[in-house]
C-alpha positions as CSV (number, residue, x, y, z in Angstrom):
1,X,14.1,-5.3,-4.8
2,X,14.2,-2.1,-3.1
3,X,11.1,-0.3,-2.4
4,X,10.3,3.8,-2.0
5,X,6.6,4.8,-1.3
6,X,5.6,8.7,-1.4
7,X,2.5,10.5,-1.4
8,X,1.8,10.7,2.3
9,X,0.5,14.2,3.7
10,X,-2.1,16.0,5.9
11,X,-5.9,15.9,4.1
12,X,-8.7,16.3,5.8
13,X,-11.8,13.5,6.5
14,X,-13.8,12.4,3.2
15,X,-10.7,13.8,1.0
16,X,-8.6,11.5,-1.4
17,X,-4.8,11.0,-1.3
18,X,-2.6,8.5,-3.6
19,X,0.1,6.8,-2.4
20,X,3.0,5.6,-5.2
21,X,5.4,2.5,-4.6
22,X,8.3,2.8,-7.0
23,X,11.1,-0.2,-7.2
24,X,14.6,0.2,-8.6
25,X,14.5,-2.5,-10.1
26,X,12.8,-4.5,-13.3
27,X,12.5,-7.7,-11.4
28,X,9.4,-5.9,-9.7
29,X,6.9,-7.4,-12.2
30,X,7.7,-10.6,-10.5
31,X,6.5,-9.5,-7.1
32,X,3.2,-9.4,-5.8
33,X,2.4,-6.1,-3.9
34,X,1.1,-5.0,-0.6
35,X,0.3,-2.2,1.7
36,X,0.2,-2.2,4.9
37,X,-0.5,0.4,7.8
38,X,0.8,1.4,11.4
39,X,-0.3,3.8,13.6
40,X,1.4,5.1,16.8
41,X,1.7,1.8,19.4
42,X,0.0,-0.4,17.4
43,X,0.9,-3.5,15.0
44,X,1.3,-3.4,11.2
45,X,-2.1,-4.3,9.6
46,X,-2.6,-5.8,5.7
47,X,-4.3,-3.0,3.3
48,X,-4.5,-4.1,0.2
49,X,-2.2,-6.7,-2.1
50,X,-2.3,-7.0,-5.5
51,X,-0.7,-9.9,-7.9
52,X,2.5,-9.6,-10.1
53,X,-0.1,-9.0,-13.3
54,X,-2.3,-7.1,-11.9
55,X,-5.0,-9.1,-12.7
56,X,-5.7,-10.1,-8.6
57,X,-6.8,-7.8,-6.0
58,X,-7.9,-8.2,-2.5
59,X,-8.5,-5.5,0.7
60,X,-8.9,-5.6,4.3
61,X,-12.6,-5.2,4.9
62,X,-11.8,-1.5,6.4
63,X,-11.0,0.1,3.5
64,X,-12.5,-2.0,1.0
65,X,-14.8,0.2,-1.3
66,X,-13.0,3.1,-0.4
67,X,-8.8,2.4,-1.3
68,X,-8.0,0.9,-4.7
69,X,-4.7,-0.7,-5.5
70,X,-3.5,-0.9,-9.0
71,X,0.1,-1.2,-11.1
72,X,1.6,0.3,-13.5
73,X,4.7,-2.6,-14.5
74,X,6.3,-0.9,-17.4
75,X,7.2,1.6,-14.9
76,X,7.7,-0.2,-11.9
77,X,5.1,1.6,-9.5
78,X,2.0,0.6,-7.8
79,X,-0.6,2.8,-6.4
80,X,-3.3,3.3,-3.5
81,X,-6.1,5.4,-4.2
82,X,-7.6,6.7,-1.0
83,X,-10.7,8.2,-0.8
84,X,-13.1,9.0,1.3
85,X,-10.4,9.2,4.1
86,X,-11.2,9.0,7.6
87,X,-9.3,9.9,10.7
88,X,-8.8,6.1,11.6
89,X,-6.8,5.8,8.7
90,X,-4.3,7.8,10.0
91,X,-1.1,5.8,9.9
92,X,2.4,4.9,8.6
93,X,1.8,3.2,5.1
94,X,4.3,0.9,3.7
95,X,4.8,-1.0,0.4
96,X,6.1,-4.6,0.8
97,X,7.3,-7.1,-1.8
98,X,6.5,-10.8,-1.8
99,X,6.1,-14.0,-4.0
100,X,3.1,-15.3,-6.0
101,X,1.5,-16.9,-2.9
102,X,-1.2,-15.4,-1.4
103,X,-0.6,-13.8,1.9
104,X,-1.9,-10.9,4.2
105,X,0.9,-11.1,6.9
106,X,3.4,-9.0,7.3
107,X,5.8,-11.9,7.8
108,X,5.4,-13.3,3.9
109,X,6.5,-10.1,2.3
110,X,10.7,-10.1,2.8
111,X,11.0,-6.3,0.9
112,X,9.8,-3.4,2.4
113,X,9.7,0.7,1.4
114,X,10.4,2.9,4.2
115,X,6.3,3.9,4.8
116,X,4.9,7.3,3.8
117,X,3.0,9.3,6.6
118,X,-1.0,10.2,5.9
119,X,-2.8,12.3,8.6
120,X,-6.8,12.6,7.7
121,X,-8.0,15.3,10.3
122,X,-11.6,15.8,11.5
């Protein structure tokens, strides 16, 4: 499945931003859902996954309370809803594709979107 995430920009600390995942393909309601985030020199860290139904959720402790993932399958998108954005969130954020098991490593998802760019500024 081929992955496109968008929504990225410059906002400024305690703003909101939301980040869209859109897949090609109608297969995507069998894939479970994840974001993930990389800033400059540093590894690729787990945001947020949800299930293929949408009925599962789960969130690094980070952003937990703050980002909310959801999906919209009849058009082939999921979201993260960012709010009250702070400068350490600053980062590349990609969308990755993986199967119904549960995992938070980067390694377990095998599609990937080519990450969107958010900048939260003091």
């Amino acid at each position: 499945v081929q992955l496109q995430a968008f929504g990225g920009g410059l906002v400024q600390a305690g703003d909101s931003l939301r980040l869209s995942c859109a897949a090609s393909e109608r297969t995507f309601s069998n894939y479970a859902i994840g974001w993930f985030r990389q800033g400059p020199g540093k590894e690729r860290l787990f945001v947020a996954r949800i299930s293929a139904s949408g009925g599962n959720t789960y969130y690094a402790d980070s952003v937990k309370g703050r980002f909310t993932i959801s999906r919209n399958n009849a058009k082939n998108t999921v979201f993260l809803q960012m709010s009250s954005l702070k400068p350490e969130d600053t980062s590349i954020y990609y969308c990755a594709a993986t199967g119904p098991q549960f995992s938070t490593r980067s390694s377990a998802y095998d599609y990937w979107g080519q990450g969107t760019q958010v900048t939260v500024s003091s």
